[in-house]
N, C-alpha and C positions, 0 to 999 in steps of 0.2 A: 504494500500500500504506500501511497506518495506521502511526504511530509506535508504537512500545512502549514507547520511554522517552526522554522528552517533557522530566525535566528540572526543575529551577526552574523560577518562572514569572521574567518578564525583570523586574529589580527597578523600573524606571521606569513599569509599569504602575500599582506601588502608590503609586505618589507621589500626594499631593494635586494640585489642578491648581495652587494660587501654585505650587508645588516645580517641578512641571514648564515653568511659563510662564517662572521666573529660573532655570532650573539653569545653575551656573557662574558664577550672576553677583550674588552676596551679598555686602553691603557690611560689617554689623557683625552684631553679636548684642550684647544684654546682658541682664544679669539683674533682674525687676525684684523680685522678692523669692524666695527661699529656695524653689526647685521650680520656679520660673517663665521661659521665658526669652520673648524678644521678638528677632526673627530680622527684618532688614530689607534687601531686595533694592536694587542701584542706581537699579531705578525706581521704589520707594517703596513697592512692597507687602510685606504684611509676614504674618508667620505668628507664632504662639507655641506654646512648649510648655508642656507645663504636667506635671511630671515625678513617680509615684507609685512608692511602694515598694511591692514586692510580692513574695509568695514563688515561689521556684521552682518548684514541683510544686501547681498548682492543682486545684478540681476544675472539671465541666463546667460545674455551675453560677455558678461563680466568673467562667468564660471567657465566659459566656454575659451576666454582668453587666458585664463590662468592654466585650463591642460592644455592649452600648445602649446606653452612656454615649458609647459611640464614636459609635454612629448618633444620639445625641440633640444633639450639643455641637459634634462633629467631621466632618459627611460621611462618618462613620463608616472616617476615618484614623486612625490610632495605630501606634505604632511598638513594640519591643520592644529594650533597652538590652543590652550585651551583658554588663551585669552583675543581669539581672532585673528593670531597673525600665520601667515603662508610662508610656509618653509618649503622651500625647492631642496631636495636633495639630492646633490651632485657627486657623482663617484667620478669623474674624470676633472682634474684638474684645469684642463685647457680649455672647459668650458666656461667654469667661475665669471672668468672678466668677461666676455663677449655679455652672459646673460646678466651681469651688471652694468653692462652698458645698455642694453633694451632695455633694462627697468628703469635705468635713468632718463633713456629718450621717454618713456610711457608716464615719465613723471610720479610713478611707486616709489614711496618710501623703503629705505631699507634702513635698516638697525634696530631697537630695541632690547640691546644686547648687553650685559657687565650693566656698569654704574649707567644706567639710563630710563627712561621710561619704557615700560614693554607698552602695547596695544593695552587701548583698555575696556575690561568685561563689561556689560553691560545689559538691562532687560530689554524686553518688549518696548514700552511705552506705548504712547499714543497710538502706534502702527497697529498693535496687534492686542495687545492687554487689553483687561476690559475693568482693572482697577488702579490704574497710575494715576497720580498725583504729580508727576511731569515726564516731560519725554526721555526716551532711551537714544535712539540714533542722533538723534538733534543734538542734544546738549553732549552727547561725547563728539559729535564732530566740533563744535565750537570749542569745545575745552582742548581735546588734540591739534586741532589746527594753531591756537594759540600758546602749546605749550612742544611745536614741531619741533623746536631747533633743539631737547635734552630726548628725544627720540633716535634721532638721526646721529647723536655723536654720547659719548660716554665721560660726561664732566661731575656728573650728580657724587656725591661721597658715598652711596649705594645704588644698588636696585631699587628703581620706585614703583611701586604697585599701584596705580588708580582703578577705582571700583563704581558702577554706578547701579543703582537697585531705581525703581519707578516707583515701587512703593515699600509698606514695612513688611509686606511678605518677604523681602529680599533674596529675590531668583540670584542677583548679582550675589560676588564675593566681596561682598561690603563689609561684614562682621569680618573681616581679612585681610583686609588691603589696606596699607600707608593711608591713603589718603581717601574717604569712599563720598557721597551723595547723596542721599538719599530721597526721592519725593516722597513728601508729607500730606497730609490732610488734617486739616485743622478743624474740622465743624462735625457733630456725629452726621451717622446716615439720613437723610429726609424719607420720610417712611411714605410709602403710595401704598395706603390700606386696600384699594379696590386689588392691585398687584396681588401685594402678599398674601389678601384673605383665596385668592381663585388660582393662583400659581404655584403658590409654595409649600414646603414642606414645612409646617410652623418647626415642628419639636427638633429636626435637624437643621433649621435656620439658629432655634436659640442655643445649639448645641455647637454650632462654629462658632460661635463670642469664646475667645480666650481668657476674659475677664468677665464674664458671666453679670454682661451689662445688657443681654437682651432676655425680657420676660414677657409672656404669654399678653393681651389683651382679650379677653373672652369675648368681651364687648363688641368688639368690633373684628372679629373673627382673625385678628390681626397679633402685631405686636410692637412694645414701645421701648424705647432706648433710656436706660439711666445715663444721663451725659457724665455724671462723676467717675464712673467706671470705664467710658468708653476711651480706647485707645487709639480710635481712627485707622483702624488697620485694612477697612473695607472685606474683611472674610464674610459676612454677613453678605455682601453683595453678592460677593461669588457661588452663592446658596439661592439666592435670592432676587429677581431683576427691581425687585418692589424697593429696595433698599439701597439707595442713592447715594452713594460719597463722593462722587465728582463733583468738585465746588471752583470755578474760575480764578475766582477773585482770591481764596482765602489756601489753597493746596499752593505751596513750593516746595522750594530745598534743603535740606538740614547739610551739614558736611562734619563726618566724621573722620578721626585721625586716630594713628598709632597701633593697627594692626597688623599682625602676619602671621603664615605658614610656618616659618622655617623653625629651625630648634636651633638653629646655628646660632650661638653666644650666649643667649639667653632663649626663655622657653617662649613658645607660639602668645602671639597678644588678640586680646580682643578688644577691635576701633573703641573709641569711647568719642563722645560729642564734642563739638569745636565751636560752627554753629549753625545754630538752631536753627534758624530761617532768612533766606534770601528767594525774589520771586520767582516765579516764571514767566521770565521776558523774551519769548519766541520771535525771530529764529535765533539768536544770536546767545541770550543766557548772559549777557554783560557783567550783571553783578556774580555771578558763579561763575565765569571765566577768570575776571578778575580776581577775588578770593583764593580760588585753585591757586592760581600762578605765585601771589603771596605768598602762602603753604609750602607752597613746593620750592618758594627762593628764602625764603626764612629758614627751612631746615639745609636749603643747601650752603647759606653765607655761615652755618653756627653747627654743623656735625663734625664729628672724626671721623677719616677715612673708613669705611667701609658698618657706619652705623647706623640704621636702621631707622626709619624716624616715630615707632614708638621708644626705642630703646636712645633716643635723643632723649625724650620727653622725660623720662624716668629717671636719665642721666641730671639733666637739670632740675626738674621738676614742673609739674603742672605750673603753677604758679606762673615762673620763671616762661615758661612757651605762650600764655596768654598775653604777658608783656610781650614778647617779643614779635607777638604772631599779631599784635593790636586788636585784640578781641577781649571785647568788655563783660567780665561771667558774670553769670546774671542766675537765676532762681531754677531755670531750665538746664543749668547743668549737673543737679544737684541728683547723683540718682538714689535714691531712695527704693527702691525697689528689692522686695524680700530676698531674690537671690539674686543680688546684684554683681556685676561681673569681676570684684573681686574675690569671689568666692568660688568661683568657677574653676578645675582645675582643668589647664590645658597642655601640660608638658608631655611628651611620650617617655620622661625621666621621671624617676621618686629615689627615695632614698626610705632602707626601712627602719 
């Protein structure tokens, strides 16, 4: 009998053949400039990547030019970063420069490499979500495009990770990244009783509130919001079309800092808030363009070589980064929250 569901495909199929001939047995890698790396097995074969910025939501066309560059340069290999960026991957050396010089004619970025900005993560938004509080493709292209020139070369005193989530569901790797975005919603949901009472499922609409701010109306065959309790997270929509939290006027940006992955020097951080809110000014994001860029040149004029920019902050202290980063704390930074995130352990080390 046939399979019906077959699956991934097994990922070692798409490996190059050097990949497959050394898997497991890679000696170094280095960088040989800004985009580029040079990957060398213990038997002496070697591969490179050659690493482009690229948006999230392409078209076919777009897709369609990225594998002939793949089939022209690469054995038609290429990989996808899990932060948007296009790795070509070259086993023949005397390809490298040619295919650096069509991505330069084609106007593609290349680097995001060592101490620089990678490509950055980002949700739905407005394009495809159906609970954002600001856009995803938008505002990462104005933030990128303004923050081009620490992409394309490696001055930063670390890797910098930017994050963007659309809303507090946070699809992005925002709870993660150096410096993350977040849209907000600031008003609870406006409730369309005729919706809720003939569409919805009451008991599994008041059972996605996280904070158990939505309760029954019998009355009105409906349900009503405790605004004390509500967090604005919009899950209640996603249950529910009756329950409204898109607001124009009152949903922006919050900007969190001092997150990361690595365990490298110190153990993995989680973002903590910077600030609270800036609007949404389409298409361009003005005041969250400009902020990022501060962010990102404040920890670059005031870090040590290869320090992290929660592990700046901790270095100097909160305090000390609010002065310096010109942001005035205020009642909103204060988290109060039963299991607030200094509580949380996130190291993959302990000690018994």
């Amino acid at each position: 009998m046939s399979r019906t569901d077959i699956g991934p495909p097994y990922f070692k199929d798409m490996l190059p053949p050097v990949i497959k001939e050394n898997y497991g047995r890679w000696k170094y890698h280095e960088i040989l400039r800004p985009g580029v790396l040079r990957h060398v097995a213990e038997s002496g074969a070697e591969i490179y990547s050659v690493r482009v910025g690229s948006a999230r939501l392409m078209t076919v066309d777009r897709v369609r030019e990225i594998c002939d560059l793949a089939d022209k340069y690469c054995d038609g290999y290429l990989r996808f970063t899990s932060r948007h960026n296009i790795e070509f991957l070259v086993s023949d050396k005397n390809k490298v420069e040619p295919l650096l010089r069509e991505l330069k004619e084609k106007g593609w970025p290349v680097g995001g490499t060592g101490n620089s900005i990678s490509n950055m993560i980002h949700t739905q938004g407005w394009i495809h979500c159906h609970t954002p509080a600001t856009d995803g493709s938008g505002i990462v292209k104005a933030v990128m495009d303004d923050l081009y020139e620490y992409f394309v070369d490696m001055k930063l005193p670390a890797k910098l990770r930017i994050a963007l989530a659309c809303c507090l569901n946070m699809c992005g790797a925002v709870h993660c990244s150096d410096i993350a975005m977040v849209g907000i919603h600031r008003k609870p949901p406006v409730i369309e009783h005729d919706i809720v009472s003939k569409q919805c499922e009451i008991p599994t609409l008041i059972a996605s509130c996280p904070t158990a701010a939505i309760r029954p109306n019998p009355k009105l065959k409906s349900v009503e919001v405790n605004e004390e309790r509500c967090m604005y997270c919009g899950n209640c929509y996603t249950m529910c079309p009756g329950m409204k939290i898109a607001d124009p006027e009152n949903d922006g940006v919050a900007i969190f800092v001092g997150g990361k992955v690595s365990n490298a020097r110190t153990p993995p951080m989680f973002s903590r808030l910077a600030i609270p809110y800036l609007p949404n000014n389409p298409p361009r994001w003005p005041e969250v363009t400009a902020a990022v860029r501060k962010l990102v040149e404040v920890w670059a004029r005031n870090a040590r070589q290869g320090e992290r920019y929660g592990e700046w902050i901790e270095r100097i202290g909160w305090e000390r980064f609010f002065e310096l980063a010109e942001i005035p704390f205020t009642d909103k930074h204060i988290d109060d929250f039963t299991f607030a995130i200094p509580t949380f352990r996130t190291a993959a080390t302990f000690k018994w």
